[in-house]
TIDRENMI-330403 format. One record per atom (N, C-alpha, C): x, y, z; residue in one letter; residue number from 1; atom name. Coordinates in pm, 1 decimal. Example, Ala and Ser with C-alpha at 12.3 -4.5 7.8 and 13.67 -1.06 7.14 Angstrom:
2
+----------+----------+----------+--------+-----+-------+
:        u :        v :        w : residu : num : atome :
+----------+----------+----------+--------+-----+-------+
:   1319.0 :   -569.0 :    780.0 :      A :   1 :     N :
:   1230.0 :   -450.0 :    780.0 :      A :   1 :    CA :
:   1320.0 :   -330.0 :    780.0 :      A :   1 :     C :
:   1285.0 :   -225.0 :    708.0 :      S :   2 :     N :
:   1367.0 :   -106.0 :    714.0 :      S :   2 :    CA :
:   1290.0 :      3.0 :    787.0 :      S :   2 :     C :
+----------+----------+----------+--------+-----+-------+
This chain:
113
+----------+----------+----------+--------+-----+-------+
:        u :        v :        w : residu : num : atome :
+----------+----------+----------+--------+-----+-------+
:   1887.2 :  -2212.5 :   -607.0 :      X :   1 :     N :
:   1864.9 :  -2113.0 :   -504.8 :      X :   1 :    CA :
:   1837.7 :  -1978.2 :   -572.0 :      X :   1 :     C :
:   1761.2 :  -1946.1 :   -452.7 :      X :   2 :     N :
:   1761.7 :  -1766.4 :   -567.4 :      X :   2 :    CA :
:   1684.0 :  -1659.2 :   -419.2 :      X :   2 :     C :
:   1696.2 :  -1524.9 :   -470.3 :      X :   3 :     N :
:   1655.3 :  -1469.2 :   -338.9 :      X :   3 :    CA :
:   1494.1 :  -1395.8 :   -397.7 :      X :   3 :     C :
:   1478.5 :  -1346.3 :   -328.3 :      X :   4 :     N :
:   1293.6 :  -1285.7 :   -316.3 :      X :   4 :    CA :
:   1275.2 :  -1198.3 :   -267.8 :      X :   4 :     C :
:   1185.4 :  -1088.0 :   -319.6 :      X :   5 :     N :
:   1184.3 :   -979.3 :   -254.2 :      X :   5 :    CA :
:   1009.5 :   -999.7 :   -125.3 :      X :   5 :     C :
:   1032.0 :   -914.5 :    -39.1 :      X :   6 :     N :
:    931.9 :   -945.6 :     78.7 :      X :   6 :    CA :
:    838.6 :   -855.2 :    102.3 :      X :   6 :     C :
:    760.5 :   -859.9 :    190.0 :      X :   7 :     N :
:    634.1 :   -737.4 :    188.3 :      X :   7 :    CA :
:    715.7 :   -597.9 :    237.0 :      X :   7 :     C :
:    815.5 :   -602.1 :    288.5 :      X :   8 :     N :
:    888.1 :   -486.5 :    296.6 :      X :   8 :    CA :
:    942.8 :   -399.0 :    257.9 :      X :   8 :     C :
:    924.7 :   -481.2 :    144.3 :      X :   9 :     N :
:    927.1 :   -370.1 :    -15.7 :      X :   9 :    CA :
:    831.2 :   -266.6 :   -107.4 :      X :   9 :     C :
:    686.2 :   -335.0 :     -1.3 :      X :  10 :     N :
:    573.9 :   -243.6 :    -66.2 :      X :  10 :    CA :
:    589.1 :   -131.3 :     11.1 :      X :  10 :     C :
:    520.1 :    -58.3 :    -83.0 :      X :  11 :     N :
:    534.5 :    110.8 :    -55.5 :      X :  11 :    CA :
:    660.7 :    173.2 :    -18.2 :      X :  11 :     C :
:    751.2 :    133.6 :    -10.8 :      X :  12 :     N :
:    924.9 :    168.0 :     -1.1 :      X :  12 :    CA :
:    984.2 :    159.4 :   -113.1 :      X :  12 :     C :
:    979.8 :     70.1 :   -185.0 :      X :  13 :     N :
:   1039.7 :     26.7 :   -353.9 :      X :  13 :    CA :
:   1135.4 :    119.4 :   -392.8 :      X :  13 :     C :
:   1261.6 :    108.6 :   -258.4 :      X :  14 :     N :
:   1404.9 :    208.7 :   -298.3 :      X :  14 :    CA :
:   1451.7 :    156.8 :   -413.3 :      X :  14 :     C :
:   1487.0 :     66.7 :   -487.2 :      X :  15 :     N :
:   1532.3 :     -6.2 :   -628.8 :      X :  15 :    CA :
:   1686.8 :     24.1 :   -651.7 :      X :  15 :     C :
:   1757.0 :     12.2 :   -544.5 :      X :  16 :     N :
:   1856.4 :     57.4 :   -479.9 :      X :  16 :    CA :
:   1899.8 :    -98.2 :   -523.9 :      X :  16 :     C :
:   1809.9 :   -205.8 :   -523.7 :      X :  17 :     N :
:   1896.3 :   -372.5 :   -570.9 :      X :  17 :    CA :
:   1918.8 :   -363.9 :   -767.2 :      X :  17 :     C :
:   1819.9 :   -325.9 :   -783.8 :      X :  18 :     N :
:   1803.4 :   -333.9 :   -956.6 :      X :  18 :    CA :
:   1952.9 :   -260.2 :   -991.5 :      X :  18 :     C :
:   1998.0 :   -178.6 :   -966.2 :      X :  19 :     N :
:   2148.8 :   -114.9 :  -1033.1 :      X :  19 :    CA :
:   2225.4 :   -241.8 :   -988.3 :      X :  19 :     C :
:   2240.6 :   -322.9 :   -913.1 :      X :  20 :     N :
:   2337.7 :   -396.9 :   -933.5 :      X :  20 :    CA :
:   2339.0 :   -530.2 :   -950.3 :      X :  20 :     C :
:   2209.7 :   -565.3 :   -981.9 :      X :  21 :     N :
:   2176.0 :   -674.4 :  -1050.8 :      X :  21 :    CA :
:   2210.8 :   -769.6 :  -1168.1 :      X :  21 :     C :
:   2301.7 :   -827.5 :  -1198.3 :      X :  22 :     N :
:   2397.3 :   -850.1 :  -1296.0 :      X :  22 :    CA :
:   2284.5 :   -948.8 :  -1386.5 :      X :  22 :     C :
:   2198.9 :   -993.6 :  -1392.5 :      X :  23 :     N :
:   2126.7 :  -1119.1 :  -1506.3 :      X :  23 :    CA :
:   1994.3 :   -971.6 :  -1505.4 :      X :  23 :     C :
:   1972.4 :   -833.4 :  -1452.6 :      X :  24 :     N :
:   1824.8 :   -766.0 :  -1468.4 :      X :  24 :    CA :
:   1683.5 :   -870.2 :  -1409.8 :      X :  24 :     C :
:   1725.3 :   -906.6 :  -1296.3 :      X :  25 :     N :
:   1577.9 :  -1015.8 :  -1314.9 :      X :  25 :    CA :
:   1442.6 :   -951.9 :  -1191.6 :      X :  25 :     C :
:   1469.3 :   -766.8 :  -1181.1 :      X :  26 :     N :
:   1387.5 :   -750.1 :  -1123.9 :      X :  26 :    CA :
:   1307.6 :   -724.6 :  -1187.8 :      X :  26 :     C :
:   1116.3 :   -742.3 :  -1188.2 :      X :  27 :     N :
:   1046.3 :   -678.2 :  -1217.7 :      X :  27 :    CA :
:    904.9 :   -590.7 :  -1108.8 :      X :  27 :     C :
:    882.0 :   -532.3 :  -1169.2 :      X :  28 :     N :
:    816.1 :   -361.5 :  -1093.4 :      X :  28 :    CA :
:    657.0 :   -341.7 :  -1136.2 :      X :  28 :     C :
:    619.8 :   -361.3 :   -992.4 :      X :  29 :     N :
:    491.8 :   -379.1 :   -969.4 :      X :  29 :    CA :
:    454.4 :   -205.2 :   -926.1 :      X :  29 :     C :
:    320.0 :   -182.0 :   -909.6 :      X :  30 :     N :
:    266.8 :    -22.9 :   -858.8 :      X :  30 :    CA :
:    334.5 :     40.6 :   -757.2 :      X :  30 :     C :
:    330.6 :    -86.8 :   -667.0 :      X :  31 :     N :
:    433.0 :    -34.4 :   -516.2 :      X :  31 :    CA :
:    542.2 :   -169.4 :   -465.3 :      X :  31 :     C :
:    587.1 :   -223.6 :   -563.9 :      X :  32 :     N :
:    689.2 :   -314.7 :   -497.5 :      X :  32 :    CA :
:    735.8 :   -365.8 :   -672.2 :      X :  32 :     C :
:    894.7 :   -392.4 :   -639.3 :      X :  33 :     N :
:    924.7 :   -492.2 :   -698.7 :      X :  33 :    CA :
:    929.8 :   -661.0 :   -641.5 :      X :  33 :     C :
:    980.6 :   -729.6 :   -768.6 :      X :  34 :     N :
:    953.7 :   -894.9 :   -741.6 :      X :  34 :    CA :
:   1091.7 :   -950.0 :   -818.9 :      X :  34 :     C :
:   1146.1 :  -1046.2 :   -777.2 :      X :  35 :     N :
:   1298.2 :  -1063.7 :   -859.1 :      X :  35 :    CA :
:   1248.1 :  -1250.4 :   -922.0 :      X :  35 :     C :
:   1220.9 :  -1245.1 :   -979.1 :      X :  36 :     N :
:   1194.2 :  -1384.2 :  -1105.1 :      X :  36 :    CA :
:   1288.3 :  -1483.2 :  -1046.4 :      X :  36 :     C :
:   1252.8 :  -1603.3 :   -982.5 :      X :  37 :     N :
:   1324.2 :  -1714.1 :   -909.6 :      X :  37 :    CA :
:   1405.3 :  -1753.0 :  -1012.0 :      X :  37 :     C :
:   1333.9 :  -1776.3 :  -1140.8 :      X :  38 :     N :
:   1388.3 :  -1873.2 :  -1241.5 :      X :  38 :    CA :
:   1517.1 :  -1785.8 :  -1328.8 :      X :  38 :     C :
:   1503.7 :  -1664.6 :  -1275.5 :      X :  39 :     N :
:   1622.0 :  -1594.1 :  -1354.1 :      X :  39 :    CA :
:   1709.6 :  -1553.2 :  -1244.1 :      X :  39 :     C :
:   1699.2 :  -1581.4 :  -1174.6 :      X :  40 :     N :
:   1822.7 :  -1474.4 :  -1035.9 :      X :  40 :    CA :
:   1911.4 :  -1596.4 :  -1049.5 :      X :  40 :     C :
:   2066.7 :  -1534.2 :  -1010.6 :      X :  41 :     N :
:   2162.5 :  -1618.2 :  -1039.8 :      X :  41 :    CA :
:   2229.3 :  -1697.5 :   -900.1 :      X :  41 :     C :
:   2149.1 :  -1626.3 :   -810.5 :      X :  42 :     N :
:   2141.3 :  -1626.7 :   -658.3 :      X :  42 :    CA :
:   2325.5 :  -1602.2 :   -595.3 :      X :  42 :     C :
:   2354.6 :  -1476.5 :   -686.1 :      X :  43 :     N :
:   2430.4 :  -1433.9 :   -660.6 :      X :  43 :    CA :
:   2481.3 :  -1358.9 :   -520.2 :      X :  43 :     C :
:   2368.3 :  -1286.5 :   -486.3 :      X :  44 :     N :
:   2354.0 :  -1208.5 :   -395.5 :      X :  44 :    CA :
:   2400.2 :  -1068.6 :   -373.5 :      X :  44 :     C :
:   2409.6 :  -1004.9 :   -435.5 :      X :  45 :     N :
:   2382.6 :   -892.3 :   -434.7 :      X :  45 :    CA :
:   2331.8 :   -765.4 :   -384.3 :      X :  45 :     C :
:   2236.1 :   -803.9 :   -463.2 :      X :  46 :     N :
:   2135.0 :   -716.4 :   -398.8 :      X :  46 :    CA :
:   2083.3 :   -714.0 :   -259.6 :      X :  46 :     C :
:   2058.5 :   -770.3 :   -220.7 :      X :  47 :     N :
:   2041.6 :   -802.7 :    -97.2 :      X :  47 :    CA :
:   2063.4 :   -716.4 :     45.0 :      X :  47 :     C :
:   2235.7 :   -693.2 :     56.1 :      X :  48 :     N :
:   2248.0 :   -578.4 :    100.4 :      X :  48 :    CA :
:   2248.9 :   -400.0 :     31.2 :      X :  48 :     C :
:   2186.5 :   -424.3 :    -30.7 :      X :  49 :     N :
:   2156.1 :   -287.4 :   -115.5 :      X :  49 :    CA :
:   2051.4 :   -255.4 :   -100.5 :      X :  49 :     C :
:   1946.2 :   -304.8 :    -63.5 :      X :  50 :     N :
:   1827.3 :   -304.8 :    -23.4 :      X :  50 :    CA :
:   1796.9 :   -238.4 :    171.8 :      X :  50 :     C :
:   1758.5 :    -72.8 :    135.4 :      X :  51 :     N :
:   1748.7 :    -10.1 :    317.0 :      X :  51 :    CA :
:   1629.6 :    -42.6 :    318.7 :      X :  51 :     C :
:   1561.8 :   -138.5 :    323.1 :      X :  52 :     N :
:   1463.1 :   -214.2 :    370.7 :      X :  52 :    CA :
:   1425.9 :   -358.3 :    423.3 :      X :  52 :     C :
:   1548.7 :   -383.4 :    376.1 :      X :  53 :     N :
:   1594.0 :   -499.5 :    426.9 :      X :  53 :    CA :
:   1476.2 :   -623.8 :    384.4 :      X :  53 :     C :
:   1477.9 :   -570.1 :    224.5 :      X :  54 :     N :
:   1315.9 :   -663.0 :    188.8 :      X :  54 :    CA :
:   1348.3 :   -786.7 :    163.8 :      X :  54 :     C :
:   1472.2 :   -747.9 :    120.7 :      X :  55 :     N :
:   1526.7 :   -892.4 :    -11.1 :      X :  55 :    CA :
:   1612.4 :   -990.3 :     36.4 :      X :  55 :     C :
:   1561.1 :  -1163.2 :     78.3 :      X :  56 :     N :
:   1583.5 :  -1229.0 :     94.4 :      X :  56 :    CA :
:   1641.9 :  -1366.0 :     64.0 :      X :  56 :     C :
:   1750.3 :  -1428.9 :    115.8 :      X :  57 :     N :
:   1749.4 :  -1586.6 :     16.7 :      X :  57 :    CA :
:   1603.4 :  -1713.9 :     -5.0 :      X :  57 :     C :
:   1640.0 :  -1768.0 :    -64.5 :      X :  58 :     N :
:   1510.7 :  -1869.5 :    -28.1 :      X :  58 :    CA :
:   1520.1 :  -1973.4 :     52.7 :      X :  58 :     C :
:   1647.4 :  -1975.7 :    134.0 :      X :  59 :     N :
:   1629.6 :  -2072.8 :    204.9 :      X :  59 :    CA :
:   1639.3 :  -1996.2 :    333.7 :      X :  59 :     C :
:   1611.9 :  -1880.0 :    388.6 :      X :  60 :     N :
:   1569.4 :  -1801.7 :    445.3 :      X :  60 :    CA :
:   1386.7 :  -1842.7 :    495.8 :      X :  60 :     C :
:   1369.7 :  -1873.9 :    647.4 :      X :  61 :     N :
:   1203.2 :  -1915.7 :    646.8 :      X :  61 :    CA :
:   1121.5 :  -1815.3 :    616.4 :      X :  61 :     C :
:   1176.0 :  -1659.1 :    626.8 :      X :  62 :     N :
:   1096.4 :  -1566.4 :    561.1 :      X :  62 :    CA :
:   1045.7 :  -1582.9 :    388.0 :      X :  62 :     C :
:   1125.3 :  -1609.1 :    322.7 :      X :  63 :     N :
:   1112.6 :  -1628.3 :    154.6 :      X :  63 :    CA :
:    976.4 :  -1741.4 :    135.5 :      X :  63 :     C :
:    922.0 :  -1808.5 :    216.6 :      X :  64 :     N :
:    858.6 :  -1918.5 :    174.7 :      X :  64 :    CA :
:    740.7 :  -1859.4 :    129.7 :      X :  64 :     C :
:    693.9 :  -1780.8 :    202.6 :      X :  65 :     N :
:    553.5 :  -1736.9 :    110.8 :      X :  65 :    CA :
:    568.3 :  -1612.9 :     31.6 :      X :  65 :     C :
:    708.0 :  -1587.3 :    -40.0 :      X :  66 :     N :
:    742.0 :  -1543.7 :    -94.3 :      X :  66 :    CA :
:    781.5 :  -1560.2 :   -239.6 :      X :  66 :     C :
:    806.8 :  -1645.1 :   -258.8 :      X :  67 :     N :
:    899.4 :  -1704.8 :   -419.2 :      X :  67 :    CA :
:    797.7 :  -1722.7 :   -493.0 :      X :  67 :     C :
:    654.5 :  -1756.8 :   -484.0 :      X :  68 :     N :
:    530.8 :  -1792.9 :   -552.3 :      X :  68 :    CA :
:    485.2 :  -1654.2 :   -616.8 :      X :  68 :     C :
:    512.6 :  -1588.8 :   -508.2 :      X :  69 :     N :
:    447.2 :  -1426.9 :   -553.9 :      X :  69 :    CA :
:    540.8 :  -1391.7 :   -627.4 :      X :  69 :     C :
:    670.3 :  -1373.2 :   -610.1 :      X :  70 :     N :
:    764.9 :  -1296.2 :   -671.2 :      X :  70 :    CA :
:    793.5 :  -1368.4 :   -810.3 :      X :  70 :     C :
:    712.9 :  -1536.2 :   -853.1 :      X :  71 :     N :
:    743.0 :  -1608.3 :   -934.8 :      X :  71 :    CA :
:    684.0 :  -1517.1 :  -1076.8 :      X :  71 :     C :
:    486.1 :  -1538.2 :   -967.4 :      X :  72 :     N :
:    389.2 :  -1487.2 :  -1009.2 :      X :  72 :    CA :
:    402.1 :  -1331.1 :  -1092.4 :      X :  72 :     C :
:    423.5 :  -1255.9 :  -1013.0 :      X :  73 :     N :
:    421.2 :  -1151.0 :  -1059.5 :      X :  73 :    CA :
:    509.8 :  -1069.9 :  -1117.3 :      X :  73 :     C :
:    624.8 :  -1208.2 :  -1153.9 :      X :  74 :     N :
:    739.7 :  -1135.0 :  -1223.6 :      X :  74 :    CA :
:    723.6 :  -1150.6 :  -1406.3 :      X :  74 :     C :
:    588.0 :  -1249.6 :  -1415.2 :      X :  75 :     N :
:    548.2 :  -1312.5 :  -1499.1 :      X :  75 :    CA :
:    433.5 :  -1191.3 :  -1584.5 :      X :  75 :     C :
:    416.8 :  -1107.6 :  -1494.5 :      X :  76 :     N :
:    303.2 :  -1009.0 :  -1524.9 :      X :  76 :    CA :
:    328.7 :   -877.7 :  -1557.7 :      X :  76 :     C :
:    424.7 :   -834.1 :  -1456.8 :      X :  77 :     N :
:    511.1 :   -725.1 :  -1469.0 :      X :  77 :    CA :
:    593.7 :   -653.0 :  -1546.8 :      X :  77 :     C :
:    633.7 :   -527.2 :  -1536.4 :      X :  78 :     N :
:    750.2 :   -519.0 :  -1680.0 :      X :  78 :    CA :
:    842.0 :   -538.5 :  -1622.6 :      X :  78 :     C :
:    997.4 :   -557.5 :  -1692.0 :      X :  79 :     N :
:   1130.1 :   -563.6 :  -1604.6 :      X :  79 :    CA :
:   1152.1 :   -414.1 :  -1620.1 :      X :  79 :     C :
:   1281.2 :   -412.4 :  -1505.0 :      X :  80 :     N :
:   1350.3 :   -286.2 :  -1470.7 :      X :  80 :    CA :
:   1482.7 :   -338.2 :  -1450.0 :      X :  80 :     C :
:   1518.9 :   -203.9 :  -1513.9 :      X :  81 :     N :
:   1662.6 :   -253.6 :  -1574.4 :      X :  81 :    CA :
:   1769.4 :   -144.4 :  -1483.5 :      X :  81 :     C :
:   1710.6 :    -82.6 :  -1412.7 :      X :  82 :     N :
:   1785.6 :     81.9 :  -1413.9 :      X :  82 :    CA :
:   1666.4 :    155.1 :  -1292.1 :      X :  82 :     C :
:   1771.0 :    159.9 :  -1201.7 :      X :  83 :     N :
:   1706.8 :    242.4 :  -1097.9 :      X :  83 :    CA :
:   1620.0 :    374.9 :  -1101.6 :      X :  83 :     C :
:   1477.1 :    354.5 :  -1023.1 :      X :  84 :     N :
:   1426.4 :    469.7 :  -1046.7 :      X :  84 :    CA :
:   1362.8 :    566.1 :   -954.1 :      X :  84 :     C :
:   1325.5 :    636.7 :   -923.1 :      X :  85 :     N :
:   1244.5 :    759.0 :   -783.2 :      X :  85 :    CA :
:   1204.8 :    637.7 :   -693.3 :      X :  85 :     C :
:   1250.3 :    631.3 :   -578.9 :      X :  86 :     N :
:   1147.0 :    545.0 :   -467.0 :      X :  86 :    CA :
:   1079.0 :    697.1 :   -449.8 :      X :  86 :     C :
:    927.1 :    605.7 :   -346.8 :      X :  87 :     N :
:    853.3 :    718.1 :   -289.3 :      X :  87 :    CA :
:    900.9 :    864.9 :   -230.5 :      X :  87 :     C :
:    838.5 :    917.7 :   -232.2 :      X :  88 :     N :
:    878.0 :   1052.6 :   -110.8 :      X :  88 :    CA :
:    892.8 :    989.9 :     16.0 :      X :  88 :     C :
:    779.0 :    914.5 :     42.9 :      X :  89 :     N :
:    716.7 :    896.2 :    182.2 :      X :  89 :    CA :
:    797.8 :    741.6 :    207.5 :      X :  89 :     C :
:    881.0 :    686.5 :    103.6 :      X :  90 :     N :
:    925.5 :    567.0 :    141.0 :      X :  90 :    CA :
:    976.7 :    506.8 :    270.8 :      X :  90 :     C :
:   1117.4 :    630.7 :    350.2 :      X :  91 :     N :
:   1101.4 :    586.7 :    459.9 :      X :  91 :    CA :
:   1043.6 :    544.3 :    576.0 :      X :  91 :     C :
:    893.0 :    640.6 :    565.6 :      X :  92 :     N :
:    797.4 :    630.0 :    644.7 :      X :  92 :    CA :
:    743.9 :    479.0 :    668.8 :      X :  92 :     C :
:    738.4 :    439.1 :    564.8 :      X :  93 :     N :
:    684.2 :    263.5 :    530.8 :      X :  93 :    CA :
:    792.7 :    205.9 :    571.0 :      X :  93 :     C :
:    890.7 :    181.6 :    598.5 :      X :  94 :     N :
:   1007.3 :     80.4 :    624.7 :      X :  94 :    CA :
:    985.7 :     12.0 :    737.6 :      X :  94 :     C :
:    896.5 :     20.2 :    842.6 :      X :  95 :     N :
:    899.4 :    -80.9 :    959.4 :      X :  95 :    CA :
:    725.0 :    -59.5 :    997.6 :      X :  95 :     C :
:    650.3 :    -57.5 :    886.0 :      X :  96 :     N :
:    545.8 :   -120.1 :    943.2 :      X :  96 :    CA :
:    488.7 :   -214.0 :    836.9 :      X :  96 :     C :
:    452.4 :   -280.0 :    959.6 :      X :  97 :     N :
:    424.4 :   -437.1 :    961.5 :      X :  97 :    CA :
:    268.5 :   -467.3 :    909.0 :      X :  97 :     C :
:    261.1 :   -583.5 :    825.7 :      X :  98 :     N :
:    162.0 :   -632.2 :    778.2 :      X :  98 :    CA :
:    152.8 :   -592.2 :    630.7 :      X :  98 :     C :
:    191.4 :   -523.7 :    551.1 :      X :  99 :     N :
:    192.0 :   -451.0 :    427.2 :      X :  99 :    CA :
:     83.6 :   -478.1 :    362.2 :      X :  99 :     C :
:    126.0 :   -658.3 :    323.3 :      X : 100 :     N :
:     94.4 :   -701.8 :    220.7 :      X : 100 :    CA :
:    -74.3 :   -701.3 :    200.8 :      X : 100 :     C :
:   -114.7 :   -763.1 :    384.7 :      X : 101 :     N :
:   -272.3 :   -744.5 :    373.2 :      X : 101 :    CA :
:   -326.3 :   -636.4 :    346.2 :      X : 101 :     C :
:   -273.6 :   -491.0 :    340.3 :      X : 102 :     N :
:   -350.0 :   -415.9 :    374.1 :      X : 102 :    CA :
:   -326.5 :   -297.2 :    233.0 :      X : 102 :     C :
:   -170.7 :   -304.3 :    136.7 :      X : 103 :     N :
:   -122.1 :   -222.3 :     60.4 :      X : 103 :    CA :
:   -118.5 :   -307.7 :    -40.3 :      X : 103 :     C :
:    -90.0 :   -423.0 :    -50.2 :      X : 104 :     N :
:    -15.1 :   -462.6 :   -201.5 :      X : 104 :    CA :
:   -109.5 :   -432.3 :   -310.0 :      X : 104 :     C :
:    -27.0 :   -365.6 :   -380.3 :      X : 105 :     N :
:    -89.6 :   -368.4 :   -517.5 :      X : 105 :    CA :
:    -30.4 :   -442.6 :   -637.8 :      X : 105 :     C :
:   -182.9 :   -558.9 :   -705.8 :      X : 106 :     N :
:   -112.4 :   -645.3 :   -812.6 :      X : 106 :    CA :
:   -138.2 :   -572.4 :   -944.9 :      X : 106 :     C :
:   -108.1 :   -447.1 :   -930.9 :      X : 107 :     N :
:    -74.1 :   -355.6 :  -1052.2 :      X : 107 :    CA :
:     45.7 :   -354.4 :  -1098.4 :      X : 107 :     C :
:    105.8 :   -358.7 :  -1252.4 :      X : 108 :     N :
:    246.3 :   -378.5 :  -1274.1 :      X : 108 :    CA :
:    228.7 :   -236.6 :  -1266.3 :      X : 108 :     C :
:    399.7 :   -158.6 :  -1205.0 :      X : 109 :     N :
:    447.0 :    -51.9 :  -1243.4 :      X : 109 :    CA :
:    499.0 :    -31.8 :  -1377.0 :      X : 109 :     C :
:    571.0 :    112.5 :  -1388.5 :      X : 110 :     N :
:    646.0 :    136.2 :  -1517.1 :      X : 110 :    CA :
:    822.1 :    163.5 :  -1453.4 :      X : 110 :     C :
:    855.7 :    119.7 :  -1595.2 :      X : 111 :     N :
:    981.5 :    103.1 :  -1605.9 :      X : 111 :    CA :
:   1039.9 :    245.5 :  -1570.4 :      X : 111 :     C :
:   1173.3 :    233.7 :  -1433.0 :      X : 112 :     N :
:   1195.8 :    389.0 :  -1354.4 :      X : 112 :    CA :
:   1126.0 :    388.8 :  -1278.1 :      X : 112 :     C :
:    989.9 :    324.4 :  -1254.8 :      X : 113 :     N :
:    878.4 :    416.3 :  -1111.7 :      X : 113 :    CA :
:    823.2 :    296.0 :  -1043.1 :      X : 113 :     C :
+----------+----------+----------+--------+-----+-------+
């Protein structure tokens, strides 16, 4: 088992889960992080640390078209170890819908941002 982060994380990317992440298995894309299936301890954690309410289990029906991406692009990405600036405008993004079609970016971020 392991949890996943969701389109509700783009353009919000509070990283409010990464400080208490005990194995580090988030990694940080332009506007979202992704938490590596094969490394999360599916502890749970993070999860409620997250005011976006992005980050999910996988046996959650939301996670399903989720764990591929977050597999994917945790594979590409740098890790983050240590919480860093969410957006200015982050809250603004927290409840609208559709993200992924219209924002995601498969740009890795930098480590902090």
């Amino acid at each position: 088992m392991t949890y996943v982060v969701t389109e509700a994380c783009i353009k919000c990317k509070y990283m409010d889960c990464v400080e208490v992440c005990p194995v580090d298995c988030f990694y940080v894309g332009e506007n979202m992080l992704v938490i590596h299936p094969d490394e999360c301890i599916d502890c749970g954690v993070c999860e409620p640390e997250c005011p976006a309410e992005a980050i999910v289990s996988d046996s959650d029906a939301r996670a399903s078209a989720w764990t591929e991406l977050n597999r994917t692009y945790a594979q590409q990405w740098p890790n983050i170890t240590r919480k860093g600036e969410a957006p200015a405008d982050a809250d603004a993004w927290k409840t609208v819908p559709d993200k992924y079609r219209r924002f995601f970016s498969p740009k890795p971020g930098a480590e902090g941002r």
